[in-house]
C-alpha positions in Angstrom: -1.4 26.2 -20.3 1.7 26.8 -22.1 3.9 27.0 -19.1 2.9 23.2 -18.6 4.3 22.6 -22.1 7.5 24.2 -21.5 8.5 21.3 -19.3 8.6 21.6 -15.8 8.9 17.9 -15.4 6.6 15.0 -13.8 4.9 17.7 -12.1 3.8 19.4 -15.1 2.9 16.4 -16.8 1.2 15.1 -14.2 -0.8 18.8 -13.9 -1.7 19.2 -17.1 -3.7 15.4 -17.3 -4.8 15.6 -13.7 -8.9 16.5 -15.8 -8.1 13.1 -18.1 -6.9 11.5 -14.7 -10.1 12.7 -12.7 -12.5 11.1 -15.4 -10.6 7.9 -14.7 -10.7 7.8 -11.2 -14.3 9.2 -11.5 -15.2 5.9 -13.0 -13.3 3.8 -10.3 -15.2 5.8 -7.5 -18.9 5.4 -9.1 -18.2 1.5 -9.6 -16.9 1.5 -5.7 -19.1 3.9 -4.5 -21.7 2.7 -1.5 -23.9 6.0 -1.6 -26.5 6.0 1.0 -29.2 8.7 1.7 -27.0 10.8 4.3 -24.3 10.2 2.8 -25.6 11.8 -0.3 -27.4 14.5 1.5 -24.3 15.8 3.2 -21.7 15.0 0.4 -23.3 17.3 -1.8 -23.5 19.5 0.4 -20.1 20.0 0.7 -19.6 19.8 -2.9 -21.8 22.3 -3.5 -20.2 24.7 -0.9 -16.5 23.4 -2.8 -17.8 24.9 -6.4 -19.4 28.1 -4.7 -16.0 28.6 -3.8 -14.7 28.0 -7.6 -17.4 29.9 -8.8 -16.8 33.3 -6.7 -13.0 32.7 -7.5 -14.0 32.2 -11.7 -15.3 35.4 -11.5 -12.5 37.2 -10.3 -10.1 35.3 -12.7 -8.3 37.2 -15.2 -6.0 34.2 -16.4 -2.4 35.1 -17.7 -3.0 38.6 -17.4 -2.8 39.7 -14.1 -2.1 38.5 -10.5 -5.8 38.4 -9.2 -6.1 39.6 -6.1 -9.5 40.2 -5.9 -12.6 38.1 -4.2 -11.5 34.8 -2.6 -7.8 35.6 -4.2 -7.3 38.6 -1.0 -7.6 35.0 1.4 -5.9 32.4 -0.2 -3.9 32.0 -3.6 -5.5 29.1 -4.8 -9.3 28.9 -4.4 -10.2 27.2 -7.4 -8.1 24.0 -6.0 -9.6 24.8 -2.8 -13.2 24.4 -4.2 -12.2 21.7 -5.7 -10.5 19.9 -2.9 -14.3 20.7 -1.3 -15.2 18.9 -4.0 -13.6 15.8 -4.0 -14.0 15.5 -0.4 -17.8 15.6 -0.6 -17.7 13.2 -3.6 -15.8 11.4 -1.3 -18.8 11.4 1.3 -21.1 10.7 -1.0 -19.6 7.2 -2.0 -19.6 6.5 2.0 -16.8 3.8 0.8 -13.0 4.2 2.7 -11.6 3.0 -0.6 -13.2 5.8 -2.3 -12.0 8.3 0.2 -8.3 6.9 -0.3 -8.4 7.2 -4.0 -9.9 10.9 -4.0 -7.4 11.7 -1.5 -4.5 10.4 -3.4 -5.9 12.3 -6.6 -6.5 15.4 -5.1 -3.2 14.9 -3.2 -0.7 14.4 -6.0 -2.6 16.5 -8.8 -3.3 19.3 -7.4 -0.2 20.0 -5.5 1.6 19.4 -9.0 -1.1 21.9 -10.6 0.2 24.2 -7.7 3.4 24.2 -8.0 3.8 24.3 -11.9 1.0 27.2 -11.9 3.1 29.2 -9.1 6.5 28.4 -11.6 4.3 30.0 -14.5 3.2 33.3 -12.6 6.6 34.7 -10.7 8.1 33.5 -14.7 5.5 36.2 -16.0 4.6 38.2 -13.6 7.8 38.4 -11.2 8.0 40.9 -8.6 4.5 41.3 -8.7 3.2 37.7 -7.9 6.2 37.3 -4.9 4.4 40.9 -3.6 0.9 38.8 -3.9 2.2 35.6 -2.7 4.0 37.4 0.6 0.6 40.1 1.3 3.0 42.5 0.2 1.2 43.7 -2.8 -1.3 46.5 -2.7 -5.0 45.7 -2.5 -7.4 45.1 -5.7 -10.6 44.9 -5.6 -12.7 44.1 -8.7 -16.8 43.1 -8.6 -17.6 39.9 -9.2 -18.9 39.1 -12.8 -21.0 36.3 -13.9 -19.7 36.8 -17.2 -16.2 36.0 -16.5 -17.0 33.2 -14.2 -18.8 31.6 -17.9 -15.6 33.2 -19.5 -13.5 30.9 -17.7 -15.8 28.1 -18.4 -16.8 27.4 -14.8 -20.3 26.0 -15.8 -18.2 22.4 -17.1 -17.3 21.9 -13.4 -21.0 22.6 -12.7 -22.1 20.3 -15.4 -19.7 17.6 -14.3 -20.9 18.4 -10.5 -24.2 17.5 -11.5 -23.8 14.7 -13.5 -21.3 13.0 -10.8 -24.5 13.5 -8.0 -27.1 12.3 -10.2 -25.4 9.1 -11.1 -24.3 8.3 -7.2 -27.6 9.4 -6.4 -28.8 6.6 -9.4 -26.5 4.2 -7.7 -28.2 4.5 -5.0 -31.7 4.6 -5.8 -32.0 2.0 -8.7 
């Protein structure tokens, strides 16, 4: 995170609090939030599928040491904002509430294209040549096994946690 600190303006800023930022709007979306029994059904659903995604990426990630180019990294450079874009949209569901949806999409929107850009700033500043070989398919393949213990390593069971805890109190909404 200390390319965030070394000031690559609003976007940066706006990266770095975009976890503060989601507990806020988390809090906006369960008080809004119209759940219904389908809704939650297939929202979690695609939830779920949005932190599978994070989790297969987590335990590829070798953060600030490497360019990872291994397990969802060969398909896209950014699965872990993809899972979580997966996420918000079935959060999103969930709440079966168009405010809801506008507000997720707005987050999601602003902070994770800020995370994106400030994060592909930090890599071609350390890893130059080699991320611009990644980032243009250029770059020889890699391929590491998954491991469970770096997916924990990069602490991928607090999305899970937070996953959960989201679900069970729509799915409280709803049912009490």
């Amino acid at each position: 995170m200390t390319h965030l600190r070394q000031g690559y303006g609003a976007q940066a800023l706006l990266a770095r609090w975009r976890v503060t930022l989601g507990f806020v709007f988390a809090g906006i979306v369960l008080w809004l939030a119209t759940p219904t029994r389908n809704s939650l059904l297939i929202g979690a659903t695609i939830a779920l599928i949005g932190e599978s995604i994070r989790w297969w990426a987590a335990g590829h990630l070798e953060k600030s040491t490497e360019v990872t180019q291994s397990g969802p990294y060969r398909y896209t450079r950014h699965p872990l904002y993809l899972g979580s874009s997966l996420i918000g949209i079935g959060l999103g569901v969930v709440a079966d509430n168009l405010i809801v949806a506008a507000i997720i999409g707005l987050y999601l929107g602003l902070t994770l294209s800020a995370a994106v850009r400030s994060e592909e700033a930090h890599l071609r500043e350390k890893f130059g040549d080699a991320y611009d070989a990644y980032a243009e398919k250029r770059a020889p393949r890699v391929e590491r096994a998954f491991s469970w213990q770096r997916a924990v390593y990069n602490r991928e069971h607090h999305t899970i946690a937070g996953i959960v805890t989201g679900l069970l109190l729509l799915a409280g909404k709803l049912y009490l």
